[in-house]
C-alpha positions as CSV (number, residue, x, y, z in Angstrom):
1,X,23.3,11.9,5.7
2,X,25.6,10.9,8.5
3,X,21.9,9.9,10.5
4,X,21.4,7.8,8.2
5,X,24.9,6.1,7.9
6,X,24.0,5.1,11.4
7,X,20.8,4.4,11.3
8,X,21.7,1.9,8.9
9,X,25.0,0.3,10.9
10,X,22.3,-0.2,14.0
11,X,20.0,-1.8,11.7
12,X,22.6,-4.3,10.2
13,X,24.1,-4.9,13.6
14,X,20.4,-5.8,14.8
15,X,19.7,-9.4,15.5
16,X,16.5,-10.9,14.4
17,X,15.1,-12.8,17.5
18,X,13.9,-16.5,16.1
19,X,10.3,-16.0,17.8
20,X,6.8,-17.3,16.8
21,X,5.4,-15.6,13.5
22,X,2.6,-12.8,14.1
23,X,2.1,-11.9,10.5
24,X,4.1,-14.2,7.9
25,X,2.9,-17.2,6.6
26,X,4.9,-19.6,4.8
27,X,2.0,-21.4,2.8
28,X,-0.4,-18.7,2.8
29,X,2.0,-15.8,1.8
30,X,3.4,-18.0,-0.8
31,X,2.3,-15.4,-3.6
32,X,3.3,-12.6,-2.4
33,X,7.2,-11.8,-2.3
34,X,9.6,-9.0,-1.1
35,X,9.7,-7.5,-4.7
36,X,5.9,-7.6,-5.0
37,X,5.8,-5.7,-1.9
38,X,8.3,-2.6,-2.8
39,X,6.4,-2.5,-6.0
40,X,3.2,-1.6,-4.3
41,X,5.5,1.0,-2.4
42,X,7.1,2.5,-4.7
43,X,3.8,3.2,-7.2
44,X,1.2,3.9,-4.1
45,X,0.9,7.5,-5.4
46,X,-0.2,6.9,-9.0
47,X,-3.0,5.5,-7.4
48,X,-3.7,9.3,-8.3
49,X,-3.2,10.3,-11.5
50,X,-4.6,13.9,-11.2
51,X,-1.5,14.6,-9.3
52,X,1.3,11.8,-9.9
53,X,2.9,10.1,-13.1
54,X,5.3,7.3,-13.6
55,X,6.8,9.3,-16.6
56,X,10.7,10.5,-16.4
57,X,11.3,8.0,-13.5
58,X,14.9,8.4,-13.6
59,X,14.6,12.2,-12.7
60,X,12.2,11.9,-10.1
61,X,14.8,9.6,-8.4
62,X,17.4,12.7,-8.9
63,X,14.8,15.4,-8.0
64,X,13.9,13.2,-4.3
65,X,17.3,12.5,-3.6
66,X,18.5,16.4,-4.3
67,X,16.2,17.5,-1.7
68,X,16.9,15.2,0.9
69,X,20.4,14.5,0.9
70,X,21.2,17.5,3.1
71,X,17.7,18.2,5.1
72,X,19.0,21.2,7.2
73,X,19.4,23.2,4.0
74,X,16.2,21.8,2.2
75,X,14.1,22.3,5.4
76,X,15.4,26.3,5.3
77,X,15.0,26.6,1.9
78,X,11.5,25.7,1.8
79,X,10.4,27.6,4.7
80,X,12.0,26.2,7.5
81,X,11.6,24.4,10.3
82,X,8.3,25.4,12.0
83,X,6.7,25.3,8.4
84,X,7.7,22.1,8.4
85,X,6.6,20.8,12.2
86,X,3.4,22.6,11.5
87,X,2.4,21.2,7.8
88,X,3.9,17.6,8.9
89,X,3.0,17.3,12.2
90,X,0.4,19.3,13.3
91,X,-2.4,19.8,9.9
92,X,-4.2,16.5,8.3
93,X,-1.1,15.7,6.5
94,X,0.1,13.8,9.9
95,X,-3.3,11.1,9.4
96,X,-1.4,9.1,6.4
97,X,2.4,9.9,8.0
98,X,1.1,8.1,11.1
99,X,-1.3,5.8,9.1
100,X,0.8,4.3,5.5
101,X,4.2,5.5,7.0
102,X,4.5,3.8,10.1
103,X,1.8,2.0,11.0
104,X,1.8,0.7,7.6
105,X,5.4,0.8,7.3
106,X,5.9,-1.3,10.7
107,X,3.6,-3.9,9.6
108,X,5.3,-4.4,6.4
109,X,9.0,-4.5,8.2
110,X,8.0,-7.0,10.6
111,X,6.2,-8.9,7.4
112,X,9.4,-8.8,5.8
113,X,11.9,-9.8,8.5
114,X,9.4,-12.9,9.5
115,X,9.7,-13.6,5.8
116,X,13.8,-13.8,5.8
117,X,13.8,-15.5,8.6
118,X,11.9,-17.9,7.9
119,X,14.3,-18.6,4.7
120,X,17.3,-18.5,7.1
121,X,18.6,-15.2,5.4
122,X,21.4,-13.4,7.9
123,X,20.5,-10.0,9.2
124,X,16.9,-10.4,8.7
125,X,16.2,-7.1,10.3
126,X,18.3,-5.0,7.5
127,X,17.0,-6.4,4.4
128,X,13.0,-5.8,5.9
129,X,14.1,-2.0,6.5
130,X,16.4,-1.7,3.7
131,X,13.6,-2.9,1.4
132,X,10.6,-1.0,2.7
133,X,12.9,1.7,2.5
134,X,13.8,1.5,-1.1
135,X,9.6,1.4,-1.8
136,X,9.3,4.1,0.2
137,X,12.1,6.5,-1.3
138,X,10.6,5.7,-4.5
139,X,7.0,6.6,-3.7
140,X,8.7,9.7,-2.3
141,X,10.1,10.1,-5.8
142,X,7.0,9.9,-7.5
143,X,5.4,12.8,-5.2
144,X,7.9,14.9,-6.8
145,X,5.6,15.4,-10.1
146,X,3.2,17.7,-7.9
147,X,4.8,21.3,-7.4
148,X,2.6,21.4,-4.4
149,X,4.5,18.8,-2.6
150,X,8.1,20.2,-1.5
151,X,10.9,18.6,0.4
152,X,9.4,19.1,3.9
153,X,6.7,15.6,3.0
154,X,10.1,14.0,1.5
155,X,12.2,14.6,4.6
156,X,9.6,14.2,7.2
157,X,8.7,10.7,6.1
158,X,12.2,9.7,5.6
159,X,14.1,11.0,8.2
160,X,10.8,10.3,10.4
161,X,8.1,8.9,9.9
162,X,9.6,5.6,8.3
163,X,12.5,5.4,10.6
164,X,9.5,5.3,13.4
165,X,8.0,2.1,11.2
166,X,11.3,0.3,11.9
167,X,11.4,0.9,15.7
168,X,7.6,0.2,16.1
169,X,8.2,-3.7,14.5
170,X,11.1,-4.0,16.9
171,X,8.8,-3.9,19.4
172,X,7.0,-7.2,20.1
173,X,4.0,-5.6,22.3
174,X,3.4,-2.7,20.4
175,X,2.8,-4.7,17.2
176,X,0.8,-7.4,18.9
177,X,-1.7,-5.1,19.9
178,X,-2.0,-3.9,16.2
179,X,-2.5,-6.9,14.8
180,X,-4.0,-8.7,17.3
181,X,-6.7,-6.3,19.0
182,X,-6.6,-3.7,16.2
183,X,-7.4,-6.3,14.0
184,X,-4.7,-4.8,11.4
185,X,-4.0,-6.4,8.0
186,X,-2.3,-5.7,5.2
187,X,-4.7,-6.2,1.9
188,X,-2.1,-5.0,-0.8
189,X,-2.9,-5.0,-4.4
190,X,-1.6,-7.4,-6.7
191,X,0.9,-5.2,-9.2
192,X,0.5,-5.2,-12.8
193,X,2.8,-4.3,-16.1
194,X,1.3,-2.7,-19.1
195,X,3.4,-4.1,-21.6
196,X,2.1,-1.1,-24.0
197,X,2.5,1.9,-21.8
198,X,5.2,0.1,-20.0
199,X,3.6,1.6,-16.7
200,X,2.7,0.0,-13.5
201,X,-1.0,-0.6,-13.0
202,X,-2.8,-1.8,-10.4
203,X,-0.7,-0.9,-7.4
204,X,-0.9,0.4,-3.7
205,X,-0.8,-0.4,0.1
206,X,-4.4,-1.3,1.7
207,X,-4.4,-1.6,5.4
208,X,-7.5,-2.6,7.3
209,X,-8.1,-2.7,11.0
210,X,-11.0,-4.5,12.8
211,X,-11.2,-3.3,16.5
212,X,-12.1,-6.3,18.9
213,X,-13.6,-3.8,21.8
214,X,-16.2,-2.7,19.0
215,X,-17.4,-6.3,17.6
216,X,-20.8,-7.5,17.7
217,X,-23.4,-10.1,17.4
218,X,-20.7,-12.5,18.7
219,X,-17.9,-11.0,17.2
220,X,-20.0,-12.0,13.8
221,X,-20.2,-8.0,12.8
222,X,-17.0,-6.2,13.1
223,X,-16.0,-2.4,12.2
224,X,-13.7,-1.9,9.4
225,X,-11.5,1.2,8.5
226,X,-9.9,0.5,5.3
227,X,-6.8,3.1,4.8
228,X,-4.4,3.6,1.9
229,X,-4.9,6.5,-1.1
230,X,-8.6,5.4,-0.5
231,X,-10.3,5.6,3.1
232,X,-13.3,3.9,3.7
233,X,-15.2,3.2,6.8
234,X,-17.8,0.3,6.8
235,X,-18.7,-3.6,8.6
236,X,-17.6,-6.8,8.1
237,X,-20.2,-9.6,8.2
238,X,-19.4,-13.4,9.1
239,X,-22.9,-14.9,7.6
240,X,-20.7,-18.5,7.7
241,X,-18.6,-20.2,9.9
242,X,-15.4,-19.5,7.7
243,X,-17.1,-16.7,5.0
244,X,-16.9,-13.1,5.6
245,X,-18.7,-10.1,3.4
246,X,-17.6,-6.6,4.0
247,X,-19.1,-3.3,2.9
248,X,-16.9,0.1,3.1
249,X,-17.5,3.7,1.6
250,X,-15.3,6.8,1.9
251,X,-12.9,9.3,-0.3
252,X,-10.7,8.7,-3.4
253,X,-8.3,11.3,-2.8
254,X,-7.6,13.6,-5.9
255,X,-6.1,16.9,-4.0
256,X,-4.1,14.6,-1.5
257,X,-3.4,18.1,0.8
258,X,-7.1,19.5,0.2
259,X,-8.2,16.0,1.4
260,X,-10.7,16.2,-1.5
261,X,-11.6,13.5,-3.8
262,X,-14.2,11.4,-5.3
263,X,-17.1,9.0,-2.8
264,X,-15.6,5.6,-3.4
265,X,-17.8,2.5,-2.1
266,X,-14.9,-1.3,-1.8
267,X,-17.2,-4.5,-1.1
268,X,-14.8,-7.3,-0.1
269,X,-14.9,-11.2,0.8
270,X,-12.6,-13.4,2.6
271,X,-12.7,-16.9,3.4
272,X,-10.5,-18.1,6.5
273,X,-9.8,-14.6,7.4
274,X,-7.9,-14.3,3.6
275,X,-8.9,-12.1,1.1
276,X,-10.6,-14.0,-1.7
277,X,-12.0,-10.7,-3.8
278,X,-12.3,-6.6,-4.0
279,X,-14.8,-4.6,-5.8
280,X,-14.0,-0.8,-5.6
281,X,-16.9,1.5,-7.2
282,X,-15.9,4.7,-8.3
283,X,-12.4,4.3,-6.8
284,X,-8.6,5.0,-7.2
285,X,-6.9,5.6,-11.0
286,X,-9.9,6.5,-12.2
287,X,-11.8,3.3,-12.2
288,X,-15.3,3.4,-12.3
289,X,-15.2,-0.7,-11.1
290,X,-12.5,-2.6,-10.5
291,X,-12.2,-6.2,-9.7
292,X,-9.4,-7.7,-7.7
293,X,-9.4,-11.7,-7.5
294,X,-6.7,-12.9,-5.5
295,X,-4.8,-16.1,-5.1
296,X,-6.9,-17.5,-2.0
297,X,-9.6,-17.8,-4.0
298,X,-8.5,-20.0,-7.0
299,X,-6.4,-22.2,-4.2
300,X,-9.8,-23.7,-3.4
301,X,-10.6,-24.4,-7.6
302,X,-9.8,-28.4,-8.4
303,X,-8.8,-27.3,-12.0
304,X,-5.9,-25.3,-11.2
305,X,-2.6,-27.0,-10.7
306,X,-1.7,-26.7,-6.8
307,X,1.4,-25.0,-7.2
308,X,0.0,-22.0,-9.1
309,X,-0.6,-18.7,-7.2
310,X,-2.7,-17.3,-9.5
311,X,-4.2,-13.1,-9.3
312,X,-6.6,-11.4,-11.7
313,X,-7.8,-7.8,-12.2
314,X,-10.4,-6.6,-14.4
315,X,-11.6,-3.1,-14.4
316,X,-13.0,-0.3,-16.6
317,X,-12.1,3.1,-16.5
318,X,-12.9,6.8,-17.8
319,X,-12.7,7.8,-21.2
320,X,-13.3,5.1,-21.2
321,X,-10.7,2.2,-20.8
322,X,-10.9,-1.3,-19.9
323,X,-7.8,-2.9,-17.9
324,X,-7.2,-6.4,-17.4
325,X,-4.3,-8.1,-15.9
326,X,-3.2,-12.1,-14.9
327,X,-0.4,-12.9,-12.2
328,X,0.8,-16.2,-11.7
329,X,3.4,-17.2,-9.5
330,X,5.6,-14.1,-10.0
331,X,6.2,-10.7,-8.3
332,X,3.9,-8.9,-10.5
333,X,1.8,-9.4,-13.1
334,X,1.2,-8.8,-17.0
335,X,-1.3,-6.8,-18.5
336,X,-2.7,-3.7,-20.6
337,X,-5.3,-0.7,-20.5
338,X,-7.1,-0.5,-23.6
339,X,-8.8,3.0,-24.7
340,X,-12.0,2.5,-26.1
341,X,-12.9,5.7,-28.0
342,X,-16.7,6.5,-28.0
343,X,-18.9,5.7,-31.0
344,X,-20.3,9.3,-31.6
345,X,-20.1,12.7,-30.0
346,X,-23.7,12.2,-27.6
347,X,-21.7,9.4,-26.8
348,X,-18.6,11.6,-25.0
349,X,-21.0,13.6,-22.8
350,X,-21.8,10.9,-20.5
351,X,-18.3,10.2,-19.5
C-alpha cells in the first residue's frame, strides 16, 4: 500500500491549472453531481444480475479490500504474475480495462476536477481522483459476488488501470483528442433507490464516441460505438439543424469473461448535442424495454418550474416486473420494481 500512499500525496500536491472547460458545464451539468457520478460507479456491475448482487455490501467491501491490500501476495496466491499479465492484459478482459477504466475513468476525472474548480474547491485534482476512485473500489467490491473473478481483475484495475485514468486527464492533448475528434461522451444513467428492496436501480457508465474522420453526408451521419456493460455499434442521424436520432445494436453481457450475453438494440435522441432520451430493447438488468428521459428534455417544457432538473425511468422487466423511477434535483432518484405475477400457468411459459 505504500504506492498508493504516494500516489495519493502527488495527487494532493497537484495543482489544478485554471484553463478553459473541455467537458464541464455549469448550466448544462446542473443535474448531475459528484455523488450521482460515484453512484453510477460503484453499481456499474449489477447492471448484470446473473453474476453480481448488491446484497451483503458491507462484506464485499471487506472481501475487495482483503485482496488488494497487499497485491504481491494476492497476485501469487492466485496464480501469479504471468497469470495475471496474461488474463489482464493480453485476453478480451483488457477491451473494458482500457475502455470503462481509463478511458472512461479519465473522462470522468477531468469531469470532475472541471466541476471543483469551477466551485473554487482547493486541490481540485484530488477530490476528482479520490472520488472516481471510491466508485471504482466499490464496483470492484461488487465483482466480488462472482467466484470466477479473483483478485488479479481487482488489482489490475486499481493499481493500473485507474491510476492510468488519472494520468491520461492530466494530459490536456491526450484528452482533447478524445473528446474532440473521438467524439467521446459520457451518457451516464440517472440512479435510482427502491425504497422496497432498498437496492440501487437503474445505474451504470455509458460512453459513446463519434469519430470525425468517419462522418458523412456533411458530417449529418456519424458512427457511434456505445460502450459500458452493453456495447453497441450503430449511426447517428442529424435530420434537423439541432435534432439528432441514433440507432445502436450489440451484446448485453451475462458471462462478462465468456463475453457472452443477450442482442440488445438502444435508440437514442439528443437535442443540442444533449441527451434528451434512451430506449434499450432487450438490454441490461434484465429489461425487456427500458426508458430513460433525462433532464434536457423537460428543460425545454413551459410547465415545469425552471429550476427543476427533473429525470424519469420507466421500464418492464422479466418475470415480469415493471420499474419506474422520478429524480428531481437530487443525486439520485426514488423509485420501486414491482413483480407482477402471471395470471395462469400458459401464462409463465412465454416469459
Amino acid at each position: 500500500m505504500k504506492f498508493l500512499n504516494t500516489l495519493l500525496l502527488t495527487i494532493f500536491m497537484t495543482s489544478s491549472h485554471a484553463q478553459e472547460n473541455l467537458i464541464f458545464d455549469a448550466k448544462r451539468d446542473s443535474a448531475w453531481l459528484p455523488a450521482t457520478y460515484v453512484l453510477n460507479a460503484t453499481f456499474d456491475v449489477v447492471q448484470n444480475p446473473y453474476w453480481f448482487s448488491q446484497d451483503k455490501y458491507d462484506d464485499k467491501m471487506t472481501e475487495v479490500w482483503r485482496r488488494v491490500k497487499d497485491p504481491d501476495y494476492s497476485i501469487r496466491k492466485d496464480g501469479g504474475y504471468r497469470k495475471l499479465i496474461e488474463d489482464e492484459f493480453f485476453s478480451s478482459r483488457v477491451l473494458p480495462n482500457i475502455g470503462l477504466h481509463m478511458l472512461g475513468g479519465a473522462y470522468d476525472t477531468l469531469w470532475l476536477t472541471e466541476y471543483f474548480n469551477h466551485y473554487n474547491i482547493p486541490f481540485a485534482s484530488f477530490w476528482a481522483f479520490t472520488l472516481t476512485y471510491l466508485g471504482h473500489f466499490g464496483n470492484e467490491a461488487l465483482e466480488t459476488t462472482s467466484g470466477e473473478i479473483s483478485s488479479h481483475d481487482h488489482i489490475a484495475d486499481l493499481y493500473f488501470f485507474d491510476v492510468a485514468a488519472f494520468v491520461l486527464a492530466q494530459n490536456r492533448p491526450a484528452m482533447n483528442y478524445l473528446v474532440n475528434d473521438l467524439g467521446m461522451k459520457a451518457w451516464h444513467f440517472n440512479p435510482m433507490y427502491d425504497v422496497d428492496s432498498e437496492d440501487f436501480f437503474n445505474t451504470g457508465l455509458n460512453y459513446i464516441f463519434r469519430p470525425k474522420a468517419f462522418h458523412m453526408m456533411e458530417g449529418k451521419v456519424r458512427p457511434l460505438y456505445f460502450l459500458g456493460m452493453q456495447t453497441l455499434v450503430g449511426s447517428s442521424y442529424d435530420y434537423k439543424e439541432n435534432q439528432t436520432f441514433s440507432l445502436a445494436m450489440g451484446i448485453s453481457l451475462t458471462n462478462p469473461l465468456k463475453q457472452k450475453g443477450r442482442f440488445v438494440t438502444g435508440l437514442f435522441h439528443e437535442t443540442n448535442g444533449e441527451l434528451d432520451a434512451s430506449l434499450f430493447l432487450n438490454g441490461s438488468e434484465d429489461y425487456r424495454w427500458r426508458v430513460n428521459l433525462y433532464d434536457n428534455l423537460w428543460n425545454r417544457a413551459d410547465w415545469l418550474p425552471q429550476d427543476w432538473q427533473l429525470g424519469l425511468i420507466i421500464g418492464q422487466g422479466k418475470g415480469p416486473t415493471y420499474a419506474l423511477g422520478i429524480n428531481i434535483n437530487l443525486p439520485f432518484g426514488i423509485g420501486g420494481i414491482k413483480n407482477t405475477p402471471p395470471r395462469n400457468f400458459k401464462e409463465i411459459q412465454y416469459f
